[in-house]
VOGU-3710 file (C-alpha; in Angstrom, 3 decimals, decimal comma):
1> xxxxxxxxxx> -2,439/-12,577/-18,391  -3,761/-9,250/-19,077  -5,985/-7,314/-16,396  -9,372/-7,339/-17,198  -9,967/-3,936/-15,644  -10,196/-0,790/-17,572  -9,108/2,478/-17,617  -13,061/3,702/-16,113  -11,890/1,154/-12,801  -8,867/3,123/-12,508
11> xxxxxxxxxx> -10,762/6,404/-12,699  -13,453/5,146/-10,426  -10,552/3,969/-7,708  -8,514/7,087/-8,067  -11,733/9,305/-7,655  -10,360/11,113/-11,291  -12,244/10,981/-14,546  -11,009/8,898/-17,235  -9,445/11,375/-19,107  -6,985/12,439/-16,081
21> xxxxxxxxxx> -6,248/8,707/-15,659  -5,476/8,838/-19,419  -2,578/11,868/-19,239  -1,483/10,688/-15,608  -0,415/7,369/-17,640  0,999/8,963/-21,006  1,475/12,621/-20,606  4,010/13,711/-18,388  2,740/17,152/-16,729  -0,033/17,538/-17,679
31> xxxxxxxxxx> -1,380/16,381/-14,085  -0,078/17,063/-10,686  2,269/15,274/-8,835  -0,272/13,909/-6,130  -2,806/12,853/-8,630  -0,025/11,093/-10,882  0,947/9,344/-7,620  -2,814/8,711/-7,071  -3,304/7,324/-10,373  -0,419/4,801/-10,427
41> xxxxxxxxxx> -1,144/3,201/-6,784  -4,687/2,492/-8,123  -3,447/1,101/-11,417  -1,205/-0,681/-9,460  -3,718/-2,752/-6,967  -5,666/-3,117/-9,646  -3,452/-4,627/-12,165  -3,715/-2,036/-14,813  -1,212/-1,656/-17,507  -0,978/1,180/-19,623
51> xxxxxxxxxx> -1,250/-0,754/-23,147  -5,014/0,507/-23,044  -3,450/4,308/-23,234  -1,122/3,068/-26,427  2,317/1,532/-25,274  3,392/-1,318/-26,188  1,343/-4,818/-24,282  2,878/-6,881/-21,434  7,084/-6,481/-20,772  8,004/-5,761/-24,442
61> xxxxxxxxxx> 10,499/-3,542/-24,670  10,988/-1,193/-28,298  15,258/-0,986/-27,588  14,387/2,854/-28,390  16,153/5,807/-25,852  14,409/9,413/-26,783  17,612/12,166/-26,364  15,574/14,746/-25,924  17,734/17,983/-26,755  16,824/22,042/-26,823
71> xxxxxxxxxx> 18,683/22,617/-29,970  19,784/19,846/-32,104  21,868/22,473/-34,092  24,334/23,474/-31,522  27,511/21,137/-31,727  27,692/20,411/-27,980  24,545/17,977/-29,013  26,484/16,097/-31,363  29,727/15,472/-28,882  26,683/14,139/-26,229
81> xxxxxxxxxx> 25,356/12,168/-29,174  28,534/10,667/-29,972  29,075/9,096/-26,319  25,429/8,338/-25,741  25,437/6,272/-29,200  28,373/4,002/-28,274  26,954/2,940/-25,021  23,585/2,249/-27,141  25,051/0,322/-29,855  26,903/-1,755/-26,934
91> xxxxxxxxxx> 23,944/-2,433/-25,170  21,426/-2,857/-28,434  19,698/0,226/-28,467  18,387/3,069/-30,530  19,195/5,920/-29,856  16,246/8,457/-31,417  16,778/12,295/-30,994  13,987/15,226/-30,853  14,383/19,071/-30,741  12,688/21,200/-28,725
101> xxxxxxxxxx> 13,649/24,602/-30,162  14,434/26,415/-26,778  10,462/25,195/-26,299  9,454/23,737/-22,517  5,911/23,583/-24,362  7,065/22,012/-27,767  9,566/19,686/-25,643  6,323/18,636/-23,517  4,335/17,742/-25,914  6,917/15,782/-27,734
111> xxxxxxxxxx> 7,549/13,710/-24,969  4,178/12,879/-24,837  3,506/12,211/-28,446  6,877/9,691/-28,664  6,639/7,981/-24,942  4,984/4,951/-25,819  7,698/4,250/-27,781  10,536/4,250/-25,827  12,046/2,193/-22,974  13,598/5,106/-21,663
121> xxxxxxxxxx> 14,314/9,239/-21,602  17,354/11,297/-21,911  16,563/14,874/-20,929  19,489/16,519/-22,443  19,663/20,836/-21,070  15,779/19,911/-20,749  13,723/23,422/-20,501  10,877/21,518/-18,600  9,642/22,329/-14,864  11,467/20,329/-12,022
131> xxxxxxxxxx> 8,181/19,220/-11,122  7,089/17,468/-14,991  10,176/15,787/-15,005  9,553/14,128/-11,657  6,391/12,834/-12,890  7,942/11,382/-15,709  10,599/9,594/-14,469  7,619/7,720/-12,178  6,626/7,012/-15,581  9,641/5,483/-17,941
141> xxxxxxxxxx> 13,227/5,404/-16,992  14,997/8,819/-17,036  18,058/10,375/-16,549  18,613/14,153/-16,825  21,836/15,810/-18,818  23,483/19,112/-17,947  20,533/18,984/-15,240  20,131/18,293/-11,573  16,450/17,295/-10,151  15,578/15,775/-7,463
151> xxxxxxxxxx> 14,876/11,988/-6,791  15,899/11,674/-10,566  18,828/10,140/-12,115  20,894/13,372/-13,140  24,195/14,065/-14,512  25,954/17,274/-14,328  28,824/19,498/-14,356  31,041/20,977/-11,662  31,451/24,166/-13,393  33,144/26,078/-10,123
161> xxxxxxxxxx> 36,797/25,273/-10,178  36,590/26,170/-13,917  35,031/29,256/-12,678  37,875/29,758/-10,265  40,564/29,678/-13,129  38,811/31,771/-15,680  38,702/34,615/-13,031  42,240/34,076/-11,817  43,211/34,148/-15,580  41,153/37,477/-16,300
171> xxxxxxxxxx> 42,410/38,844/-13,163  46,144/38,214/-14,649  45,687/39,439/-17,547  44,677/42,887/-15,607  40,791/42,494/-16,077  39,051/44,048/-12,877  36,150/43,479/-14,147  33,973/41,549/-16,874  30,218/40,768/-17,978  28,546/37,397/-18,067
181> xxxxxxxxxx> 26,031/37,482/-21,349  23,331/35,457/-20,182  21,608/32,532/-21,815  18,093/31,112/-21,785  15,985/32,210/-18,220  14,468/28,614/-19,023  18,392/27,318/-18,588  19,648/25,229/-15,616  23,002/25,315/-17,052  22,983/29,033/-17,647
191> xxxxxxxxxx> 22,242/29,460/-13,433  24,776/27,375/-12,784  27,516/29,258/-14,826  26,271/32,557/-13,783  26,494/31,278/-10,348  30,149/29,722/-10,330  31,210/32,793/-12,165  30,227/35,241/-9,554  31,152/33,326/-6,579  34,567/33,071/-8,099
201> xxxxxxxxxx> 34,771/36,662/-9,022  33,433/37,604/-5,645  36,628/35,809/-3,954  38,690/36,929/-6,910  38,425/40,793/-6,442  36,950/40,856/-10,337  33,361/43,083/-10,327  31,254/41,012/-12,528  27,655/41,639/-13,752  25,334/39,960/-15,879
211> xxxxxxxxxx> 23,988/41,243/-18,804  21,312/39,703/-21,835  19,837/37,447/-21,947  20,827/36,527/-25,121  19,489/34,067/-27,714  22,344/30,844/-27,740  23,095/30,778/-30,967  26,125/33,033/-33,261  23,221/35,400/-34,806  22,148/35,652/-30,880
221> xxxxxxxxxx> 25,499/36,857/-30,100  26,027/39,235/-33,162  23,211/40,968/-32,833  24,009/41,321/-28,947  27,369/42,779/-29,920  25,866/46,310/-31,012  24,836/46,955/-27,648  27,942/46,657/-26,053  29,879/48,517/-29,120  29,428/52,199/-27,515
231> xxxxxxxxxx> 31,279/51,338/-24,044  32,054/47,449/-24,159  33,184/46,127/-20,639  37,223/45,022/-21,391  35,815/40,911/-21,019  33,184/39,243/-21,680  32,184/35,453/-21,033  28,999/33,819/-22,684  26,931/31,654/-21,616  28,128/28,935/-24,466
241> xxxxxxxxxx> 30,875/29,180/-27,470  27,900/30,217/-30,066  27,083/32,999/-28,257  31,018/33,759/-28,131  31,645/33,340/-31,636  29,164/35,827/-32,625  30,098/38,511/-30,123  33,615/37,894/-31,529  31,562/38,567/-35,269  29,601/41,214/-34,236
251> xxxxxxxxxx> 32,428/43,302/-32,230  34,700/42,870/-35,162  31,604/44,558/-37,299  31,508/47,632/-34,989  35,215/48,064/-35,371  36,590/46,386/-32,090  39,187/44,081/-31,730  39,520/40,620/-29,564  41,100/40,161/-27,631  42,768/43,965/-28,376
261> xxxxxxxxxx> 39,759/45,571/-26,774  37,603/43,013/-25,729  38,437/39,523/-24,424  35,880/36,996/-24,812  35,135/33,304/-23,214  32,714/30,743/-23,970  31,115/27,593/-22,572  31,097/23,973/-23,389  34,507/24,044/-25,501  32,508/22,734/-28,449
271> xxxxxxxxxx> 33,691/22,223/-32,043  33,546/25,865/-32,644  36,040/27,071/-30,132  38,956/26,135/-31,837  38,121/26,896/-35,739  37,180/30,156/-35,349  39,439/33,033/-35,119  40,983/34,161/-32,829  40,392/30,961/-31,165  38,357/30,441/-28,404
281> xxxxxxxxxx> 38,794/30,526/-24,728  36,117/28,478/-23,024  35,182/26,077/-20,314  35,301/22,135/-21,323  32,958/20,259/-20,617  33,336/16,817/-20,851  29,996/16,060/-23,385  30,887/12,388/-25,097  31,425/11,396/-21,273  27,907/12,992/-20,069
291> xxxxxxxxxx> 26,219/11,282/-23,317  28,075/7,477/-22,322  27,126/8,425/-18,533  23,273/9,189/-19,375  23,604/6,151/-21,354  25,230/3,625/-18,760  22,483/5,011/-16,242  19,744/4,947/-18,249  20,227/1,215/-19,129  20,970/0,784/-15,476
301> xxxxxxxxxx> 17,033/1,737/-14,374  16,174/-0,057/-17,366  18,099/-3,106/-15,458  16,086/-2,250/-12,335  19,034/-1,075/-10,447  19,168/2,432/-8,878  22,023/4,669/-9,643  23,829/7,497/-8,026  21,067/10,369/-8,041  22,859/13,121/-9,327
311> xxxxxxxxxx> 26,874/12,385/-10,470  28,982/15,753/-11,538  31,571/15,786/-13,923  34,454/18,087/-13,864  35,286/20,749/-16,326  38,537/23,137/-17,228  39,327/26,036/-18,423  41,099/25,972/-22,453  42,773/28,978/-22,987  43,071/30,422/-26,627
321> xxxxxxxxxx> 43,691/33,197/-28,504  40,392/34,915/-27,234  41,707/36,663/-24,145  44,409/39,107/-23,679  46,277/41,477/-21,465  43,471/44,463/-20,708  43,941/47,428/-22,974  43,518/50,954/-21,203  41,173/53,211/-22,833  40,679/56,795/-21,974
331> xx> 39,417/57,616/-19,436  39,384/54,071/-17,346
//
């Protein structure tokens, strides 16, 4: 039977208005933590359910995941889409995808706008504060992709033996050095590249340093290419394979050759990497395994269980036609 209270009795319990009792309940964010927690206990002894705010009444469920993504036009999306959609059609779900743009603000209110009408969240390279995507997962069942946060079901890579081999392999290939062409400040992914990188080229004798950020997209990478084109470091690795692939465009513009003067690596080991040429070096990622994993765990909490907080995946170095032996120039 539905509670008779109202939203005011919440607000009156919590010592909140009705309006913070309102976002606490269908806006992730938009509150603090303590309040949110606040909110919820006094919904909670009172009986309250949220179908006052808009979701659905009582236990009914819509069979509707949100894959939240920061760019629905990078192809890493669609290999994630791919293994998150067979675990959904297994398991009778929908699987219904929004783009952020690179946005934490458009991705916010997004969330908020379509939460009502899902059973659960897939926060796929997510560009929201640790602390908003606590509050939501108090809130619906979520899992976090290419992510790791705290008390929240996460699944990630491993990117540092991967990190290991690309420096060994620059370092063979007589590369004493090499730049790192940042991606999105907003990024946890990018930190954790940039990280791996430079503790491997830190044990690997190679002097690397970061440069960018860049936009992660091929025009974001072309248009970074002109200001390496006067004095170009001999390697370069990107913070994913669209970046990569328009360095590769934009270096070839200025009159530079790869991997004859500059080699270049990517992330993710997308689509891209091997149609382009010269094909791409880059680090795999294994991205129809993260979308079935954020899948199988997401059903999991929607089961009641609780999974592994935070499981890595492995990835591996794919060496292409990208990198090369280190030309000498004069005066290096």
């Amino acid at each position: 039977m539905q509670s008779r209270h109202t939203i005011y009795d919440v607000a009156a319990l919590a010592g909140v208005s009705s309006s913070t009792v309102s976002r606490a309940l269908a806006r992730p964010g938009q509150v603090s933590a303590a309040t949110a927690e606040r909110v919820r206990r006094a919904a909670e002894q009172l009986g309250y359910r949220a179908a006052a705010v808009g979701a659905p009444a009582g236990p009914a469920r819509t069979g509707i995941v949100l894959l939240v993504t920061a760019d629905i036009g990078n192809s890493f999306v669609f290999e994630i889409l791919r293994g998150a959609e067979e675990v959904a059609a297994a398991a009778d779900l929908t699987v219904a995808v929004i783009d952020s743009h690179e946005s934490g603000t458009r991705e916010r209110e997004l969330v908020e706008r379509m939460l009502p009408l899902a059973d659960a969240v897939v926060l796929a390279s997510s560009r929201l504060p640790d602390a908003a995507i606590r509050i939501l997962a108090k809130q619906k069942a979520t899992v976090v992709l290419n992510h790791a946060v705290r008390d929240v079901a996460s699944v990630s890579t491993d990117y540092r033996p991967a990190a290991r081999d690309m420096v060994a392999h620059l370092r063979e290939l007589g590369h004493d050095s090499a730049a790192y062409l940042a991606g999105p400040a907003a990024s946890w992914a990018d930190g954790a590249r940039w990280r791996a990188l430079l503790d491997a080229a830190r044990a690997g004798g190679v002097a690397l340093h970061r440069v960018g950020p860049a936009a992660p997209t091929v025009e974001g990478g072309a248009r970074f290419a002109g200001t390496l084109a006067g004095r170009p470091p001999t390697a370069v690795v990107t913070f994913n394979d669209q970046l990569a692939v328009g360095l590769v465009q934009g270096l070839g513009a200025a009159g530079l050759a790869v991997p004859g003067d500059v080699s270049v690596a990517g992330f993710d080991d997308s689509v891209l990497a091997g149609l382009v040429l010269p094909t791409l070096t880059s680090v795999a990622t294994p991205l129809a395994s993260m979308g079935r994993t954020a899948l199988r765990t997401a059903v999991t909490l929607l089961g009641g269980t609780v999974p592994t907080p935070v499981e890595e995946m492995p990835a591996e170095l794919v060496v292409r036609d990208s990198t090369g032996p280190r030309r000498r120039r004069a005066g290096l």
